[in-house]
N, C-alpha and C positions, 0 to 999 in steps of 0.2 A: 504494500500500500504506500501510495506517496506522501510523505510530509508537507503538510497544508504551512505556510507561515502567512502572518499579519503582512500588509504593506504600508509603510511605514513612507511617507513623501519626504520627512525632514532626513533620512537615509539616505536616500537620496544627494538632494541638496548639500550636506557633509560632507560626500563624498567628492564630488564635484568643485567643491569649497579648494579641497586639499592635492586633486588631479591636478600633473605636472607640477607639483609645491617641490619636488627634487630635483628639477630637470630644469637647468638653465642654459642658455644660448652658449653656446661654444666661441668663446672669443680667445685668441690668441695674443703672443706677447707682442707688443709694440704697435698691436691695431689699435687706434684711436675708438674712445667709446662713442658710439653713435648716438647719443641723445643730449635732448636740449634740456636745459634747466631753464627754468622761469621763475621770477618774482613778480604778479599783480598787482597794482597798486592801486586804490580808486580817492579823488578827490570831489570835490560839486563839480569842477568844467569840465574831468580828463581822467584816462585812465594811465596808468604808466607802467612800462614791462621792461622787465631788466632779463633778456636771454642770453645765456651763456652759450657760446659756441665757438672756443677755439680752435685756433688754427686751420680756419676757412677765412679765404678773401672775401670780402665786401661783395663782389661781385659773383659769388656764388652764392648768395643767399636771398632768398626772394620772401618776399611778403606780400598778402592780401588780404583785403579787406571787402567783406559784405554783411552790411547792415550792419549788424552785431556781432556776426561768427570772421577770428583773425586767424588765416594760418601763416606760419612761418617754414618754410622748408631749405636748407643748404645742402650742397654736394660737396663731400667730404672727400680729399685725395690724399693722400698719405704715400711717402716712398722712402723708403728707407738700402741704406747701401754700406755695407762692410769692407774697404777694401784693406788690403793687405800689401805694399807692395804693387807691385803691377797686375796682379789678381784678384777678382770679386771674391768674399770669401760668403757671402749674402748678400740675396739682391729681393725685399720684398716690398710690393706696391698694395695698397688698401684702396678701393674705391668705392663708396656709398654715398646714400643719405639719410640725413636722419628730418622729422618733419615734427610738428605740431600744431594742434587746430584748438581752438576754445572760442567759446558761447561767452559774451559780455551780456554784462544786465541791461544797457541799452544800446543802441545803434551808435555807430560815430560816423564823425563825420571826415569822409576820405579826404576830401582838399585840405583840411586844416592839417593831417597829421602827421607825424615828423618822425625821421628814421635816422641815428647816429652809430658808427661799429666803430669799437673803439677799445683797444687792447682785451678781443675778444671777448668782448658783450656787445652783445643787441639791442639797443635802448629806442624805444617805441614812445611816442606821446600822442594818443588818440584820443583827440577832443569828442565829449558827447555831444551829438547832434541835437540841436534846440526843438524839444519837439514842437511839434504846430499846436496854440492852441484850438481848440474847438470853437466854430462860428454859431453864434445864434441866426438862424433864418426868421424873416417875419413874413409873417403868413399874408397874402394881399386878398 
């Protein structure tokens, strides 16, 4: 006869919780790590974000903005070389990117906002957009 058991949905869930909780991405020695750090900031006129991204030029790294959602993405190169002498003794290249997107609490406003990189941070100042107020109509 088969054994009946309960099912149990928070077993689940636990489960799931802690799947791949040992298993981390394989990165090797001298590969630059791929991700951005950020600090948000919010004031009344402006948001402000401090990303950390060394060791990427200025010109590989892009920003967008709509409405309220900002991404930031860079293209990471790395190459590194050992020589010895008149012989390579290592010759290894890294190429990636690393990206991040986030949801603001309100819209900004893309003309106003300002982009500085600068011994490897990203510093952002994204004005809030003034929102419209609401017209009263009168009725004729």
């Amino acid at each position: 006869m088969a054994n009946i058991l309960r099912y149990k949905p928070a077993d689940d869930a636990f489960d799931d919780l802690f799947r791949g909780f040992f298993m981390r991405p394989v990165r090797f020695d001298g590969q630059p790590d791929a991700q951005i750090r950020m600090d948000v900031r919010e004031d009344d006129k402006a948001y402000t974000v401090h990303a950390e991204i060394p060791g990427v030029k200025k010109e590989d790294i892009h920003v967008s903005i709509d409405g309220n959602q900002v991404a930031i993405s860079a293209e990471i190169k790395s190459k590194t070389q050992v020589m010895e002498g008149e012989k390579a003794l290592r010759s290894e290249r890294y190429f990636g990117t690393a990206s991040r997107a986030f949801t603001l609490g309100q819209d900004v406003d893309e003309n106003a906002a300002n982009a500085k990189y600068s011994d490897g941070v990203l510093e952002l100042v994204l004005p809030k957009k003034i929102a419209a107020k609401a017209k009263r109509l009168n009725i004729e």
